[in-house]
mmCIF file of the N, C-alpha and C atoms, coordinates in Angstrom:
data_MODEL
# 
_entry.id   MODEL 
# 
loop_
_atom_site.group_PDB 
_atom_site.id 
_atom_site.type_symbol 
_atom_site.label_atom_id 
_atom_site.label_alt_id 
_atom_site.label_comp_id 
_atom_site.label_asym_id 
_atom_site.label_entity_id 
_atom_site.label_seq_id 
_atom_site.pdbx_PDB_ins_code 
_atom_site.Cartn_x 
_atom_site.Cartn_y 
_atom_site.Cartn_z 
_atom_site.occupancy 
_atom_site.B_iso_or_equiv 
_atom_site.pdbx_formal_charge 
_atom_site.auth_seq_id 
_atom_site.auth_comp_id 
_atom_site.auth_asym_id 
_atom_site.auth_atom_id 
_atom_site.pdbx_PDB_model_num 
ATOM 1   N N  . UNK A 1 1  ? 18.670 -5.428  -12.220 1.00 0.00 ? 1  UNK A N  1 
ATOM 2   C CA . UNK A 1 1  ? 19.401 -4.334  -11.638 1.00 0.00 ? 1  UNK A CA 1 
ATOM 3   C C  . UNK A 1 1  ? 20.723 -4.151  -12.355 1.00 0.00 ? 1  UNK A C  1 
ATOM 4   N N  . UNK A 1 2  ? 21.317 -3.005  -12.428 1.00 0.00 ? 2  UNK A N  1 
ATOM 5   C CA . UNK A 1 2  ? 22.248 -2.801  -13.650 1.00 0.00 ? 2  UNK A CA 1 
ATOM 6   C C  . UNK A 1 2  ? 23.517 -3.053  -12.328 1.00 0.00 ? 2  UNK A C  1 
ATOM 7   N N  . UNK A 1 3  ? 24.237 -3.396  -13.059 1.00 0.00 ? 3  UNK A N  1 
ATOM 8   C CA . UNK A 1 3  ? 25.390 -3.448  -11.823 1.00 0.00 ? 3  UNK A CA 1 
ATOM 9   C C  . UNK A 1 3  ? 25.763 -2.311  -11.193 1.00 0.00 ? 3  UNK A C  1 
ATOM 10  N N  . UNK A 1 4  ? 25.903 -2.413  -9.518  1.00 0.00 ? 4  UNK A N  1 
ATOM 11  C CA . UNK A 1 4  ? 26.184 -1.110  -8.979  1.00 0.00 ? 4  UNK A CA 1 
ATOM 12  C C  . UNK A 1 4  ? 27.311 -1.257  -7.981  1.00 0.00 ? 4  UNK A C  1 
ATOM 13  N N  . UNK A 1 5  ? 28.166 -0.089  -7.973  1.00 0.00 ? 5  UNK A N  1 
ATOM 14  C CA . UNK A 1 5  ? 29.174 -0.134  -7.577  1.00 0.00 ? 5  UNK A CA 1 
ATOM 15  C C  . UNK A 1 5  ? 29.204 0.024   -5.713  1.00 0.00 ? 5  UNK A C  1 
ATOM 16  N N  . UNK A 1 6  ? 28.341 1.056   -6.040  1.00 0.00 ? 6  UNK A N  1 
ATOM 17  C CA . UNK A 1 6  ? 28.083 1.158   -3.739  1.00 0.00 ? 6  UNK A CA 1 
ATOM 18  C C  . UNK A 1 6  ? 26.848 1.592   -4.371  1.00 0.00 ? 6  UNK A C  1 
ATOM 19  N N  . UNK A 1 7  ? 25.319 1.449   -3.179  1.00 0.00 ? 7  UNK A N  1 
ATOM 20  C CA . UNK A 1 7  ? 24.417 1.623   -2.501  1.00 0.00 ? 7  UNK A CA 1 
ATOM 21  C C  . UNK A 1 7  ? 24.417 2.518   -1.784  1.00 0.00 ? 7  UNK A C  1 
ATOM 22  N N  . UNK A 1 8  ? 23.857 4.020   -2.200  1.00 0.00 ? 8  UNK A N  1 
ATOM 23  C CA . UNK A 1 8  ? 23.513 4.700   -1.063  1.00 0.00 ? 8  UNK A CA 1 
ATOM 24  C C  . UNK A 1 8  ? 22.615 5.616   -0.934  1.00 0.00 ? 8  UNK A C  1 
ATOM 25  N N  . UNK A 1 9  ? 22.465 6.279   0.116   1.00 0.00 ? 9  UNK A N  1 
ATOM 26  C CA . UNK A 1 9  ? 21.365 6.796   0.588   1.00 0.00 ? 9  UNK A CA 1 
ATOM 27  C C  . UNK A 1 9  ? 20.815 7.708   -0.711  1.00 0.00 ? 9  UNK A C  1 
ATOM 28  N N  . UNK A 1 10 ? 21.180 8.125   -1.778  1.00 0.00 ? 10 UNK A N  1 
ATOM 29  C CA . UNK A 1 10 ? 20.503 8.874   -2.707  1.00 0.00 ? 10 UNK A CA 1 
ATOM 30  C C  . UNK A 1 10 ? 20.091 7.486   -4.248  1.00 0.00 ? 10 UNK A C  1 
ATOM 31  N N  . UNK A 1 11 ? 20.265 6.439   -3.575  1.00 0.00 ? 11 UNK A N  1 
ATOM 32  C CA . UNK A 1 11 ? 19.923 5.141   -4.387  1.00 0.00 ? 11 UNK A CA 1 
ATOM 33  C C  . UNK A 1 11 ? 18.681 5.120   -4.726  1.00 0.00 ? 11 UNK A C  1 
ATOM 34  N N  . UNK A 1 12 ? 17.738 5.356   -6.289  1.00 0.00 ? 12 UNK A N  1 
ATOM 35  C CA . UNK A 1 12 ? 16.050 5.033   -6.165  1.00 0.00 ? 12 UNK A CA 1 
ATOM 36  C C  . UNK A 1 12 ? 15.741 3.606   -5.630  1.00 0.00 ? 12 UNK A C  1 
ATOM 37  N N  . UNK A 1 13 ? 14.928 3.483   -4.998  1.00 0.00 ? 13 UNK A N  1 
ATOM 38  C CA . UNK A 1 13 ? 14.311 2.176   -4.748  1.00 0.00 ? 13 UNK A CA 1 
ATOM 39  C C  . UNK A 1 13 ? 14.107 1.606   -5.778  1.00 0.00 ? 13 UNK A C  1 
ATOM 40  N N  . UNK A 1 14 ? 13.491 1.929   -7.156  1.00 0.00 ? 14 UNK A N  1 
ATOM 41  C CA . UNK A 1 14 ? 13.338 1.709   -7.522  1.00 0.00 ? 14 UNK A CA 1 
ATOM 42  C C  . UNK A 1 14 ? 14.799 0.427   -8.503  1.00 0.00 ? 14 UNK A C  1 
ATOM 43  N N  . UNK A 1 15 ? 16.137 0.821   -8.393  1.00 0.00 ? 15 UNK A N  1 
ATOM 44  C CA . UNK A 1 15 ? 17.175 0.283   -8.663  1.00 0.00 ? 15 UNK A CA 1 
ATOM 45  C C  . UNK A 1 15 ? 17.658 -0.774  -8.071  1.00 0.00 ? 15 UNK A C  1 
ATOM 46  N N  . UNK A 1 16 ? 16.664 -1.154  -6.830  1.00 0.00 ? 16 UNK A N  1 
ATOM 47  C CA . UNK A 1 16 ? 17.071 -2.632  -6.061  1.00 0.00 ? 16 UNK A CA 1 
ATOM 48  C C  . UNK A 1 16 ? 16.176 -3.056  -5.961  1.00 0.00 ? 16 UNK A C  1 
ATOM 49  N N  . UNK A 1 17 ? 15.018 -2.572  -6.147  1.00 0.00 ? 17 UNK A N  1 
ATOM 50  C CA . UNK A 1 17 ? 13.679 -3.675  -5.457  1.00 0.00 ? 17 UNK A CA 1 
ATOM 51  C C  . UNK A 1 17 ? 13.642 -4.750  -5.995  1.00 0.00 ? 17 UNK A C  1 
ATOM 52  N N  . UNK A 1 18 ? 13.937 -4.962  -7.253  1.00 0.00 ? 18 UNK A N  1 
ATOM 53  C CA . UNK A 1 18 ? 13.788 -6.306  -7.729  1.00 0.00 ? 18 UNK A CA 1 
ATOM 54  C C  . UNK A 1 18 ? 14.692 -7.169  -7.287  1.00 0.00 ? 18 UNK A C  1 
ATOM 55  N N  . UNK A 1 19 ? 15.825 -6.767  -6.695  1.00 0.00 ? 19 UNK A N  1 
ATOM 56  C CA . UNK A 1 19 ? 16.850 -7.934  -6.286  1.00 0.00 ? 19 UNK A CA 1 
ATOM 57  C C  . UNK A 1 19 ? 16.119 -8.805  -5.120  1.00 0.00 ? 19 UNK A C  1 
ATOM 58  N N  . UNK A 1 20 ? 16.429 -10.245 -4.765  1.00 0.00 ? 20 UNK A N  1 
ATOM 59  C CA . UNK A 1 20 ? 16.108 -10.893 -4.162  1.00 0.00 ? 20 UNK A CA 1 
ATOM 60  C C  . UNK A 1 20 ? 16.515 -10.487 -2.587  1.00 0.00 ? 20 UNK A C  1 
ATOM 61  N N  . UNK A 1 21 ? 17.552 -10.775 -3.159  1.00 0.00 ? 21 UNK A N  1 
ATOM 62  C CA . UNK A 1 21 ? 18.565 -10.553 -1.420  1.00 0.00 ? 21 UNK A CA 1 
ATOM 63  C C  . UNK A 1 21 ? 18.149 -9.437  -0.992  1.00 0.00 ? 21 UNK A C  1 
ATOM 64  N N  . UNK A 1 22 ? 18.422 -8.159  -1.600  1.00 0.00 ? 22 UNK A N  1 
ATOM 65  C CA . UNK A 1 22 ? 17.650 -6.573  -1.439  1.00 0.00 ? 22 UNK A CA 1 
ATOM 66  C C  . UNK A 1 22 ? 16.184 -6.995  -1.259  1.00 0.00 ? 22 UNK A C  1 
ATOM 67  N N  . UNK A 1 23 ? 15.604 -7.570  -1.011  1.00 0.00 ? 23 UNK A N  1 
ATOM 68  C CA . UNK A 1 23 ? 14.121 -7.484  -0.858  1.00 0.00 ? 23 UNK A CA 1 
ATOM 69  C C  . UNK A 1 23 ? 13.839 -8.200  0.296   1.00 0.00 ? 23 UNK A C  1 
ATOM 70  N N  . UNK A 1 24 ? 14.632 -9.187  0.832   1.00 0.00 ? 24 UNK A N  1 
ATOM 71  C CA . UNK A 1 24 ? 15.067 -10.022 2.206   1.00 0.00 ? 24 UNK A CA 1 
ATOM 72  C C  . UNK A 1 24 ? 15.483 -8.610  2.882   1.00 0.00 ? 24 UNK A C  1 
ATOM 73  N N  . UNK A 1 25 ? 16.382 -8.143  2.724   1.00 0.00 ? 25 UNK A N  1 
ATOM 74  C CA . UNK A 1 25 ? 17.112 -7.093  3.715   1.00 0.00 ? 25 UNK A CA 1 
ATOM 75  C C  . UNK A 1 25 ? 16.169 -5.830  3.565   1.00 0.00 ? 25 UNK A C  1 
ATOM 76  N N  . UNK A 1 26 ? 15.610 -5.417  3.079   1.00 0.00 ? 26 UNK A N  1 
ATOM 77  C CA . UNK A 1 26 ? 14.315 -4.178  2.582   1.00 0.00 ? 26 UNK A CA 1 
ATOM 78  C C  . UNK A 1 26 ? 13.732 -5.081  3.773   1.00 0.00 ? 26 UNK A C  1 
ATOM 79  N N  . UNK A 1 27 ? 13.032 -5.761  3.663   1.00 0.00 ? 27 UNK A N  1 
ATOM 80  C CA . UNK A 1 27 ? 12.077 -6.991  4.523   1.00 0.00 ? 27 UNK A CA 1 
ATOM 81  C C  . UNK A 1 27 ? 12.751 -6.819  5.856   1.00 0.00 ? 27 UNK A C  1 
ATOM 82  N N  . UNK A 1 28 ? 13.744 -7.404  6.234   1.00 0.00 ? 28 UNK A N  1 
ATOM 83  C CA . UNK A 1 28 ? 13.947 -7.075  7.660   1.00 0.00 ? 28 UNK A CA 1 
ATOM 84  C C  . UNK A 1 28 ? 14.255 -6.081  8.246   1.00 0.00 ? 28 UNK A C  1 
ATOM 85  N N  . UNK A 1 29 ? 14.168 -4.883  7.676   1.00 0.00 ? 29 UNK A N  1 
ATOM 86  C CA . UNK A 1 29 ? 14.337 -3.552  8.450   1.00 0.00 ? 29 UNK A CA 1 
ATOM 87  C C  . UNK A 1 29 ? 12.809 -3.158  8.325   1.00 0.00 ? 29 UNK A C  1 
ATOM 88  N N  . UNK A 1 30 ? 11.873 -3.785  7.663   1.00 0.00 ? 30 UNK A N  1 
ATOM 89  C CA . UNK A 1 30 ? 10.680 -3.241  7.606   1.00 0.00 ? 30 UNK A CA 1 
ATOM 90  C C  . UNK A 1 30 ? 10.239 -2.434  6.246   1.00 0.00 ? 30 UNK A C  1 
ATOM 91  N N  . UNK A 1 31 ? 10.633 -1.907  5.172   1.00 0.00 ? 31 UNK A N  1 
ATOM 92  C CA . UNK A 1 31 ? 10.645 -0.861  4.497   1.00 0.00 ? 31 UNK A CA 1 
ATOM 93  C C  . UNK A 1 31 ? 9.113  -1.713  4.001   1.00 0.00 ? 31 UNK A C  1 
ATOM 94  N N  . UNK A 1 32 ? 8.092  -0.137  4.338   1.00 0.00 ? 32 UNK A N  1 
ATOM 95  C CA . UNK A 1 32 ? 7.005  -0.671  3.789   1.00 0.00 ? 32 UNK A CA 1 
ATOM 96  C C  . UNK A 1 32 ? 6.696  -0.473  2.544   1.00 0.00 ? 32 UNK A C  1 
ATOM 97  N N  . UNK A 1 33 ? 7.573  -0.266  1.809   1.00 0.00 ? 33 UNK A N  1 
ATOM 98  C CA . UNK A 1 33 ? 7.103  0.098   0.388   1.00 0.00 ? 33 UNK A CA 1 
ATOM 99  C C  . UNK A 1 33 ? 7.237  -1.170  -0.239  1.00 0.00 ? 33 UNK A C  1 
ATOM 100 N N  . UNK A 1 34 ? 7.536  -2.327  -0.104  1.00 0.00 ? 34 UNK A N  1 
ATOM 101 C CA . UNK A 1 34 ? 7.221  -3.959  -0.528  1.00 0.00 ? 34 UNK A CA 1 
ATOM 102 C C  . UNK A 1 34 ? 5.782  -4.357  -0.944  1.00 0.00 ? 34 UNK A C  1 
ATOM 103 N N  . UNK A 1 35 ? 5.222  -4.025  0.145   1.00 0.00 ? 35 UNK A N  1 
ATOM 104 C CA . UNK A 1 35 ? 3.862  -3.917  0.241   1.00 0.00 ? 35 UNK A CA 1 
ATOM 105 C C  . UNK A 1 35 ? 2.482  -3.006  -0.155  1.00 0.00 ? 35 UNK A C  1 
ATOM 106 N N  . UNK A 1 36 ? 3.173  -2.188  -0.539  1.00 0.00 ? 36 UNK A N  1 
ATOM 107 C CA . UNK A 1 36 ? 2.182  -0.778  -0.352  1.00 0.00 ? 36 UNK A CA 1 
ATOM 108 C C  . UNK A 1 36 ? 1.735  -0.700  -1.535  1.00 0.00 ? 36 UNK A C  1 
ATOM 109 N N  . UNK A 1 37 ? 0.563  -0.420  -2.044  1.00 0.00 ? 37 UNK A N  1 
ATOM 110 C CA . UNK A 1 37 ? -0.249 -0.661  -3.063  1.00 0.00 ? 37 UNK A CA 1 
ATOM 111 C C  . UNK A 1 37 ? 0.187  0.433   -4.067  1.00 0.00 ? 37 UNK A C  1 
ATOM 112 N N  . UNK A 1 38 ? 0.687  1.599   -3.134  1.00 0.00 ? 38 UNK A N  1 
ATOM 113 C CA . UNK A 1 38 ? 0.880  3.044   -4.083  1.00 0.00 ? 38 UNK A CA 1 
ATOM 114 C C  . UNK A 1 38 ? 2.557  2.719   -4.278  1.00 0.00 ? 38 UNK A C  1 
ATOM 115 N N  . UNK A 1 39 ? 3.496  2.390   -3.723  1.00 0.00 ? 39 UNK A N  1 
ATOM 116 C CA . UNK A 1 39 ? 5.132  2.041   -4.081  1.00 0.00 ? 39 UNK A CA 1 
ATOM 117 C C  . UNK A 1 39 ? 5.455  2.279   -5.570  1.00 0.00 ? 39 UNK A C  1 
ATOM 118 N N  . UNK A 1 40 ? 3.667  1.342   -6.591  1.00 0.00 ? 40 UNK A N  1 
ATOM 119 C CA . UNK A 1 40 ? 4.593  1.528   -7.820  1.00 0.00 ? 40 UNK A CA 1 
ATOM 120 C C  . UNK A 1 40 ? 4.522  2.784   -8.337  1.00 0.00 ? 40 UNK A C  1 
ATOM 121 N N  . UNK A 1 41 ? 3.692  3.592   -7.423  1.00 0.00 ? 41 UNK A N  1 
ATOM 122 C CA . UNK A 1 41 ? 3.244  5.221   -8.356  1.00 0.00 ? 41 UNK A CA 1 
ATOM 123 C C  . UNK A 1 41 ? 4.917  5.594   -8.265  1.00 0.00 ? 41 UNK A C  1 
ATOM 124 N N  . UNK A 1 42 ? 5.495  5.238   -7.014  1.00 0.00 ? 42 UNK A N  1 
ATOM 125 C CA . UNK A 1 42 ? 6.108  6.312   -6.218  1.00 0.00 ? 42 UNK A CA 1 
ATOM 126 C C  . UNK A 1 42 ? 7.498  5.681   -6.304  1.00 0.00 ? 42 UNK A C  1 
ATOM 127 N N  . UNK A 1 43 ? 7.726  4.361   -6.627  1.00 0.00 ? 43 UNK A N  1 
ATOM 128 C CA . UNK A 1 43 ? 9.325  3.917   -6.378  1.00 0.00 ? 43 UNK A CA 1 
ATOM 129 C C  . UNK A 1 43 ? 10.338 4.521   -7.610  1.00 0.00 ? 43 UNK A C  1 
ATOM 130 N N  . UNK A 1 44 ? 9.819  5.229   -8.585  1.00 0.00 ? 44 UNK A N  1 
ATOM 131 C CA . UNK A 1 44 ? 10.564 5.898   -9.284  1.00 0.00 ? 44 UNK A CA 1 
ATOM 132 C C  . UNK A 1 44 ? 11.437 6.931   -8.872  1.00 0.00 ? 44 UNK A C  1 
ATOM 133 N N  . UNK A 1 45 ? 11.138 7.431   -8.127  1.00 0.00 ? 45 UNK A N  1 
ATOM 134 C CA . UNK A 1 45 ? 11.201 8.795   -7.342  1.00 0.00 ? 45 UNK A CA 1 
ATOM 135 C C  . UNK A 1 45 ? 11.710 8.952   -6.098  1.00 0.00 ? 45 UNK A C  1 
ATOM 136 N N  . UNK A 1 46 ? 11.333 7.510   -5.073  1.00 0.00 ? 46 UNK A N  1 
ATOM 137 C CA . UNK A 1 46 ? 11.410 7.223   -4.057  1.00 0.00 ? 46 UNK A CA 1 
ATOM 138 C C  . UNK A 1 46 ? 13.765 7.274   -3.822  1.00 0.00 ? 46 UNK A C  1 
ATOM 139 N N  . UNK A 1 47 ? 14.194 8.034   -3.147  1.00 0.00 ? 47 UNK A N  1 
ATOM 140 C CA . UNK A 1 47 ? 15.924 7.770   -2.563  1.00 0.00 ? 47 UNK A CA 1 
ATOM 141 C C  . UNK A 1 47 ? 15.169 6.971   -0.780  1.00 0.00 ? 47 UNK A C  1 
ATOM 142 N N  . UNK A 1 48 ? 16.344 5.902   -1.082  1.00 0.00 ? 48 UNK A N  1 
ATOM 143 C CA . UNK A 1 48 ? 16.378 5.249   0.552   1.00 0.00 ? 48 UNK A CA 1 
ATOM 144 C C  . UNK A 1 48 ? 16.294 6.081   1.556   1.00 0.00 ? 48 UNK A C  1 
ATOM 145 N N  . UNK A 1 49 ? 17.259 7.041   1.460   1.00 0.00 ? 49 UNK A N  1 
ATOM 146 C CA . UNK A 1 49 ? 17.317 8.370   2.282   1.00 0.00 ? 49 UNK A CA 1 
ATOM 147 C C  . UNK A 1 49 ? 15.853 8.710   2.475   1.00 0.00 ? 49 UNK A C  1 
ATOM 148 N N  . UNK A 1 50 ? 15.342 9.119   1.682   1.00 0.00 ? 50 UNK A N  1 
ATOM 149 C CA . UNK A 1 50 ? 13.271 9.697   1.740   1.00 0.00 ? 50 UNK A CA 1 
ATOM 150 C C  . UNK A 1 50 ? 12.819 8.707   2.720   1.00 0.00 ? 50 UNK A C  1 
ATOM 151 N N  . UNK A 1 51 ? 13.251 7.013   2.065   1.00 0.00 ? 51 UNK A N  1 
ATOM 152 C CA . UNK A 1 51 ? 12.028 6.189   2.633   1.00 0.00 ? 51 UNK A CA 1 
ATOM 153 C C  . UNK A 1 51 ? 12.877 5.929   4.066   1.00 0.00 ? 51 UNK A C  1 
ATOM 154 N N  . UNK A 1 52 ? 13.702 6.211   4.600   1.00 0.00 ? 52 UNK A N  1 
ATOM 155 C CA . UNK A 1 52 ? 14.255 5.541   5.859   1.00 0.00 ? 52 UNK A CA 1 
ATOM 156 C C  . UNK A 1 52 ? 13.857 7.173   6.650   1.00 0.00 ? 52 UNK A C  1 
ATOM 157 N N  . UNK A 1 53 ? 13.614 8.204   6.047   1.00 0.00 ? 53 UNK A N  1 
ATOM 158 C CA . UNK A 1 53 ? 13.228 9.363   6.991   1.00 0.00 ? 53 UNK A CA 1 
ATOM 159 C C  . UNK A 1 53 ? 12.140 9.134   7.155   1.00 0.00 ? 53 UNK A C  1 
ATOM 160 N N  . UNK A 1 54 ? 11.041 9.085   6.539   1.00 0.00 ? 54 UNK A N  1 
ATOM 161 C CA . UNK A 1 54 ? 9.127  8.857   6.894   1.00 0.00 ? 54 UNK A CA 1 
ATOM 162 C C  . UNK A 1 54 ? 9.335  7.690   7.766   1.00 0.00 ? 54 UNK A C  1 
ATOM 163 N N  . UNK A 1 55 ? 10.160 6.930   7.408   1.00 0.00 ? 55 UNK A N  1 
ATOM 164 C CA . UNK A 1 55 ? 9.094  5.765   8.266   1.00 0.00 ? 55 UNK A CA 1 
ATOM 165 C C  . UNK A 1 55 ? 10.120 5.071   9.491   1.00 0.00 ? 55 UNK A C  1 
ATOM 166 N N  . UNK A 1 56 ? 11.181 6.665   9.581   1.00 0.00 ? 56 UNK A N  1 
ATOM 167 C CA . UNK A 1 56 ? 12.182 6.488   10.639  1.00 0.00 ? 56 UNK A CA 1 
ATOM 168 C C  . UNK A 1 56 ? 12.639 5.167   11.088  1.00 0.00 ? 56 UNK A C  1 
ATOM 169 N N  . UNK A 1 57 ? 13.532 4.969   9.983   1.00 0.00 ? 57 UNK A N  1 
ATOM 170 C CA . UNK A 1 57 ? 14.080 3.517   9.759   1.00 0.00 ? 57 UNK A CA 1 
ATOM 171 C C  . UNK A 1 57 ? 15.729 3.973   9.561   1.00 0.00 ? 57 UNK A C  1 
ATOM 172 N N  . UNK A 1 58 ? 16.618 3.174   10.366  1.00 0.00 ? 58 UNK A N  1 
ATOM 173 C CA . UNK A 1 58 ? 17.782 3.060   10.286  1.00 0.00 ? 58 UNK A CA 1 
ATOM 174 C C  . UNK A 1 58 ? 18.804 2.951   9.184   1.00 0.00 ? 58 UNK A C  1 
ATOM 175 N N  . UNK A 1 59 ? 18.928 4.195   8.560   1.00 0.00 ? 59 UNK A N  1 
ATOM 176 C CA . UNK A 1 59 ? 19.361 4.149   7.257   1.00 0.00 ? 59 UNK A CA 1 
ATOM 177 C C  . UNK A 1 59 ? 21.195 3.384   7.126   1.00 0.00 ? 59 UNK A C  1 
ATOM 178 N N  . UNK A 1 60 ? 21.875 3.980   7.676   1.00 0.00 ? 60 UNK A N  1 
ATOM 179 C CA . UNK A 1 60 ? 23.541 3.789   8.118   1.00 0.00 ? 60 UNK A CA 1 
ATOM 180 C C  . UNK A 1 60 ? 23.554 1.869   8.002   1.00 0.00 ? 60 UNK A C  1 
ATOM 181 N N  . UNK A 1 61 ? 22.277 1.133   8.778   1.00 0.00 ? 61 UNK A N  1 
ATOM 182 C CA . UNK A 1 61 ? 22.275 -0.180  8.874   1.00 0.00 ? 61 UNK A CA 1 
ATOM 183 C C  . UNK A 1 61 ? 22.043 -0.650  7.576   1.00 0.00 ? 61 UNK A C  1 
ATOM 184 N N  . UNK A 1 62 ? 21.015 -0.545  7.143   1.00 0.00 ? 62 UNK A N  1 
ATOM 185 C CA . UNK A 1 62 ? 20.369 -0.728  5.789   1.00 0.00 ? 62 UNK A CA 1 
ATOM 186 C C  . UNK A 1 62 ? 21.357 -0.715  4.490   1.00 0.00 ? 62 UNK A C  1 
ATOM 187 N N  . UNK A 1 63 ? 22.086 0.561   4.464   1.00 0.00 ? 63 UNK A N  1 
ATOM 188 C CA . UNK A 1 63 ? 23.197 0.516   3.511   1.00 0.00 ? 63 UNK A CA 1 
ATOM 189 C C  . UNK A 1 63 ? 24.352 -0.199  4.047   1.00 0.00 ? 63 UNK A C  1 
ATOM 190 N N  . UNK A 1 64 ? 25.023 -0.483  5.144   1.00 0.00 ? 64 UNK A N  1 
ATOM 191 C CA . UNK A 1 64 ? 25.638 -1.515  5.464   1.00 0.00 ? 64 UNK A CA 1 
ATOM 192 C C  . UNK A 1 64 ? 25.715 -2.756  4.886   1.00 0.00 ? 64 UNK A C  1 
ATOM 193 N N  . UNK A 1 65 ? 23.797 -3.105  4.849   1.00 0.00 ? 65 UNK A N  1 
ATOM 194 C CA . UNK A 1 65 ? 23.425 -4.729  4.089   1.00 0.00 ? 65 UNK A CA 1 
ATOM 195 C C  . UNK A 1 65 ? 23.352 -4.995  3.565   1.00 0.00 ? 65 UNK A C  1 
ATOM 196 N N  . UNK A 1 66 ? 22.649 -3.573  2.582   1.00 0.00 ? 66 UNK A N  1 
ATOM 197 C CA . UNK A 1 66 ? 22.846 -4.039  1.234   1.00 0.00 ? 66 UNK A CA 1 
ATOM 198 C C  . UNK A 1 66 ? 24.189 -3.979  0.748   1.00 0.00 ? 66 UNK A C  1 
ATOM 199 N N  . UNK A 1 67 ? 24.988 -2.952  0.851   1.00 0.00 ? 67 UNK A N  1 
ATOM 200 C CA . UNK A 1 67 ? 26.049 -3.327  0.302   1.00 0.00 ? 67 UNK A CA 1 
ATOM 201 C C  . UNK A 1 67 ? 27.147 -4.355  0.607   1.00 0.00 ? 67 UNK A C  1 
ATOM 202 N N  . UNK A 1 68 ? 26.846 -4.930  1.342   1.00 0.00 ? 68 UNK A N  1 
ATOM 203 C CA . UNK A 1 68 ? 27.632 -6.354  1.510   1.00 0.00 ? 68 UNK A CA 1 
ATOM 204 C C  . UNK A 1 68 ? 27.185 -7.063  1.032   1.00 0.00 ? 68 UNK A C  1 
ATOM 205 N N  . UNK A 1 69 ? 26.001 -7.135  0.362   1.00 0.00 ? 69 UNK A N  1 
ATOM 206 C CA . UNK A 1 69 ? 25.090 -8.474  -0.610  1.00 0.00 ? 69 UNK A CA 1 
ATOM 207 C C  . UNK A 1 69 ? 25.485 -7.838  -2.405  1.00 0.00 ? 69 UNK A C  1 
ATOM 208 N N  . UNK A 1 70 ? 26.442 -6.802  -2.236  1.00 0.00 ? 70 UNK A N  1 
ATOM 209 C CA . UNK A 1 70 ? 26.236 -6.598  -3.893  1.00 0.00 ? 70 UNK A CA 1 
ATOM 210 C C  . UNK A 1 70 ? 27.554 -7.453  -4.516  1.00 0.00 ? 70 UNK A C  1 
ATOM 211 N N  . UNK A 1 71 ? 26.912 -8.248  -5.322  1.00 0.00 ? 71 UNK A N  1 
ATOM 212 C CA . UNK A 1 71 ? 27.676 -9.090  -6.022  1.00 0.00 ? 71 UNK A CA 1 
ATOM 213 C C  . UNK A 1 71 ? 28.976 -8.451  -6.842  1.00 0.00 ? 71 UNK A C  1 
# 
């Protein structure tokens, strides 16, 4: 992940998934795109904003966590 200054809702998924900690905190809010067989068609493309609207997930929290884990 290239170093980032703030995390936010127009962030690709694709720009954190690989982080560890980001993938713990992705993980406990649920974000099913960890899992999802199609994620890699789509995490290019994919803003947090998109994936916390479909799968009506608490976006405001989410960027909270991650950005307190960015080094």
């Amino acid at each position: 992940m290239k170093k980032t200054a703030k995390i936010t809702e127009n962030t690709f998924l694709s720009e954190i998934i690989n982080n560890k900690k980001f993938q713990k905190i992705l993980a406990k809010y649920q974000v099913p795109c960890l899992t999802c067989p199609f994620a890699i068609f789509e995490i290019q493309n994919l803003t947090l904003k998109e994936v916390c609207e479909t799968y009506n997930l608490n976006l405001k929290n989410i960027l909270k966590e991650l950005n307190k884990n960015i080094k």
